[in-house]
C-alpha positions as CSV (number, residue, x, y, z in Angstrom):
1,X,-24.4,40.4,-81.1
2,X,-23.1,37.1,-81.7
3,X,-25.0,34.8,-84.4
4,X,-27.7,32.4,-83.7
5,X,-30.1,30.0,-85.3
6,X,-33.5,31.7,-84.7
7,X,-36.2,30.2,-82.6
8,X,-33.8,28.5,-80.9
9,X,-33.1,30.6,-77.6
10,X,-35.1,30.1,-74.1
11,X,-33.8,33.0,-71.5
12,X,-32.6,32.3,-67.6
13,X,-31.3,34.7,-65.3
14,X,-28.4,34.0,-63.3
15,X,-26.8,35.6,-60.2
16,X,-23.2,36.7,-61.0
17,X,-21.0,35.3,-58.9
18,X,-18.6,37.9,-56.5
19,X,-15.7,39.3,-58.0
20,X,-16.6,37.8,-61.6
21,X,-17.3,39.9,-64.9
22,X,-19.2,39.3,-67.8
23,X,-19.9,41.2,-70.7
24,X,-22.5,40.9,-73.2
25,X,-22.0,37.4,-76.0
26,X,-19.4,35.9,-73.4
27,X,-19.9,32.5,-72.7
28,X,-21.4,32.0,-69.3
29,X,-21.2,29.1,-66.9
30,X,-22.4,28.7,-63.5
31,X,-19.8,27.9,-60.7
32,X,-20.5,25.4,-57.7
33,X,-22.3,27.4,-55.7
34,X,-24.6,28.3,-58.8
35,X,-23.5,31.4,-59.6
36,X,-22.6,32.7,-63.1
37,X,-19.5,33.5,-64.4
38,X,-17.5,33.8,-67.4
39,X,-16.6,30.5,-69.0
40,X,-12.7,29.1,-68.6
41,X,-11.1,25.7,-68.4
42,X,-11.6,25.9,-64.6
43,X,-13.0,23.0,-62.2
44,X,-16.7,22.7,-60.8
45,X,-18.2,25.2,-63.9
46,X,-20.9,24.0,-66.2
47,X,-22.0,25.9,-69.7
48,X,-25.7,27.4,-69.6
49,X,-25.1,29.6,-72.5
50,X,-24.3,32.9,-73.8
51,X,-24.8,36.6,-72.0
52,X,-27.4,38.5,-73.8
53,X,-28.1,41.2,-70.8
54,X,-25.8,42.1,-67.9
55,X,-26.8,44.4,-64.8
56,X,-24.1,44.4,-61.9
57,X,-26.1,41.4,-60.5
58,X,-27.3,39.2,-62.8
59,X,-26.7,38.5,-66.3
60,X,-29.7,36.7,-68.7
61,X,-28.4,34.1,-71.1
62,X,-29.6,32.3,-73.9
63,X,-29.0,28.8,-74.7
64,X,-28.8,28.0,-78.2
65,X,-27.0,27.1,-81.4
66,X,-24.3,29.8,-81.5
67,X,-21.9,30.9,-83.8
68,X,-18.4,30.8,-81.5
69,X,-14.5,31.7,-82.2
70,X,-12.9,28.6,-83.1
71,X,-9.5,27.9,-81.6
72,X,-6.4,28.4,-83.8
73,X,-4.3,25.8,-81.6
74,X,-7.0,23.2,-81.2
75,X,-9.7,24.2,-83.6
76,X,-12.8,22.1,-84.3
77,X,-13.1,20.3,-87.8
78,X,-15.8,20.0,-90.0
79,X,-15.2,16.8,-90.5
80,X,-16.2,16.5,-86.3
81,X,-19.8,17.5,-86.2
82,X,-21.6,16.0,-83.3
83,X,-18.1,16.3,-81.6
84,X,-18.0,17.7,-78.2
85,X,-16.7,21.5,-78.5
86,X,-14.6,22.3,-75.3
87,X,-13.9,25.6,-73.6
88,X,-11.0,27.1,-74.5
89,X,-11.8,30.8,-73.0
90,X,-14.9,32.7,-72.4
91,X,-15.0,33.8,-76.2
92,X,-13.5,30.8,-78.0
93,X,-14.2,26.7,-78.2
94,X,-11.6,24.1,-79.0
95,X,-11.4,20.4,-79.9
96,X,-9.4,19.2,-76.9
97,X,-10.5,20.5,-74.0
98,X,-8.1,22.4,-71.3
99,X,-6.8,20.5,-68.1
100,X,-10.6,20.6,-66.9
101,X,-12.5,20.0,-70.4
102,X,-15.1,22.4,-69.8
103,X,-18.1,21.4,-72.0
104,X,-19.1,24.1,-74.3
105,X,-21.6,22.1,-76.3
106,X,-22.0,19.9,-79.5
107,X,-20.5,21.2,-82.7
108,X,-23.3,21.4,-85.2
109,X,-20.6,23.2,-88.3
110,X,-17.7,24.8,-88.7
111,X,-17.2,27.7,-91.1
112,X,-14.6,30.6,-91.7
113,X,-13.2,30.5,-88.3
114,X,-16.3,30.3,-86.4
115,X,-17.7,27.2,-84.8
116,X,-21.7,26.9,-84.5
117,X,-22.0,24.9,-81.3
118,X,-25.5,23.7,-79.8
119,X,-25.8,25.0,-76.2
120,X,-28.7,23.8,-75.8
121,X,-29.5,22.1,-72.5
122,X,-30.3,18.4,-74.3
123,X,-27.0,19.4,-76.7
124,X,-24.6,19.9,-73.4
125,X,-26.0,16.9,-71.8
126,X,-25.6,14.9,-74.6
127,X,-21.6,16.3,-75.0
128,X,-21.0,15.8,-71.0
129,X,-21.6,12.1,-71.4
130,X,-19.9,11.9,-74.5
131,X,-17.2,13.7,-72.7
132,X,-17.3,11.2,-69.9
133,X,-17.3,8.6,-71.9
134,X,-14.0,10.2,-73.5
135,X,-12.8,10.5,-69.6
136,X,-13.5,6.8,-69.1
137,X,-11.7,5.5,-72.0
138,X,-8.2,7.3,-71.5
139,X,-8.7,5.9,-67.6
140,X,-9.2,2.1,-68.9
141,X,-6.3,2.3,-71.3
142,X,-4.2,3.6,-68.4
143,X,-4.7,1.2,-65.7
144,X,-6.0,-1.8,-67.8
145,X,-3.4,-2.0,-70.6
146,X,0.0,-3.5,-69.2
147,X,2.4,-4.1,-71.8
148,X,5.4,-5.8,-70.1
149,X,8.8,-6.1,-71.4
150,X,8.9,-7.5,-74.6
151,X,5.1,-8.0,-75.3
152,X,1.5,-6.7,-74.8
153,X,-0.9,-8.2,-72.7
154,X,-4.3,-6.4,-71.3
155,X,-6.0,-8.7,-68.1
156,X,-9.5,-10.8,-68.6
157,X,-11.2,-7.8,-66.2
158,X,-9.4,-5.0,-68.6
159,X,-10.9,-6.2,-71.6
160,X,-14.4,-6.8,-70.3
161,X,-14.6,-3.7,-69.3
162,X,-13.2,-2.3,-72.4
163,X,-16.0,-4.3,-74.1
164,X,-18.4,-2.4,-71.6
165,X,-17.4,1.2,-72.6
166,X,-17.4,0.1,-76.2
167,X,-21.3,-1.2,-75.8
168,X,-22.1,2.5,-73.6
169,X,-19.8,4.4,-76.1
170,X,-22.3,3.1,-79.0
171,X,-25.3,3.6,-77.3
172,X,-24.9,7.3,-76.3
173,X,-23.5,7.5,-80.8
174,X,-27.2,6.0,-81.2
175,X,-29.2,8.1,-79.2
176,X,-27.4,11.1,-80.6
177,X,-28.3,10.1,-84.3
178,X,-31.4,9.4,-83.2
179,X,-31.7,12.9,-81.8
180,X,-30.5,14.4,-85.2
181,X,-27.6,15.9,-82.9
182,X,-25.0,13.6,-84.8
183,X,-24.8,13.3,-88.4
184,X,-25.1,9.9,-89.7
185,X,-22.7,9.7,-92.5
């Protein structure tokens, strides 16, 4: 069984979705139609936890602060807690995310290979908008920044927006803190 932080761990059931498998401390997710399966870097799937009980129709999982493989291409630092942890397979997190940045959680530590990440439902909500916060960023510095031959130049509308994100972007940091689900230091 995979480790935890006790007292920690509400229960939901979940129909498995057709044609899916999941096995026992796999990372589940539900797919659109709100059925379980095992988490990938996949469109249209969202975290609820890990599998603690399968039957051949529903799986129970628990959300929680987990111990979790971390990545040996992308791994998670230390030196990132409060950093969104991505999915990198149904048995490991990453630091950057896959083509589809599954949301795995907020990294609480990181220690001898293993990542603790906080699955819990404020903890993923809190990583999907830091997530798409992330997501919005890239997409202003790609249509907003124009840097024409022989200088750079970034449009009145660009950089207002820029300002924007940068006011959200601090917000969401606060509320985190706040939260204790982001170190301060």
């Amino acid at each position: 069984m995979r480790g935890y932080i006790a007292n920690t761990n509400p229960l939901a059931r979940y129909a498995i979705a057709d044609g899916a498998t999941i096995v026992e401390d796999d990372i589940v997710a539900l797919n659109a139609a709100g059925e379980a399966v095992a988490a990938t870097d996949a469109a249209a799937v969202k975290v609820k936890g890990i599998a603690v009980r399968v039957t051949d129709t529903e799986v129970e999982v628990r959300d929680n602060i987990y111990q979790i493989a971390n990545s040996t291409a992308h791994p998670l630092a230390r030196t990132a807690r409060g950093a969104v942890a991505y999915v990198e397979n149904k048995n490991t997190v990453n630091a950057t995310g896959g083509t589809h940045k599954v949301v795995a959680g907020l990294l609480v530590d990181v220690d001898d290979g293993s990542a603790y990440v906080d699955m819990r439902p404020h903890a993923l909500a809190a990583a999907q908008a830091l997530a798409n916060q992330a997501a919005a960023v890239a997409a202003l510095v790609t249509s907003t920044y124009v840097a024409p031959t022989g200088g750079t130049a970034i449009d009145t509308e660009g950089r207002a927006a820029l300002a924007k994100l940068a006011v959200d972007t601090a917000a969401v940091i606060a509320a985190l803190k706040a939260a204790g689900l982001m170190a301060t230091a």
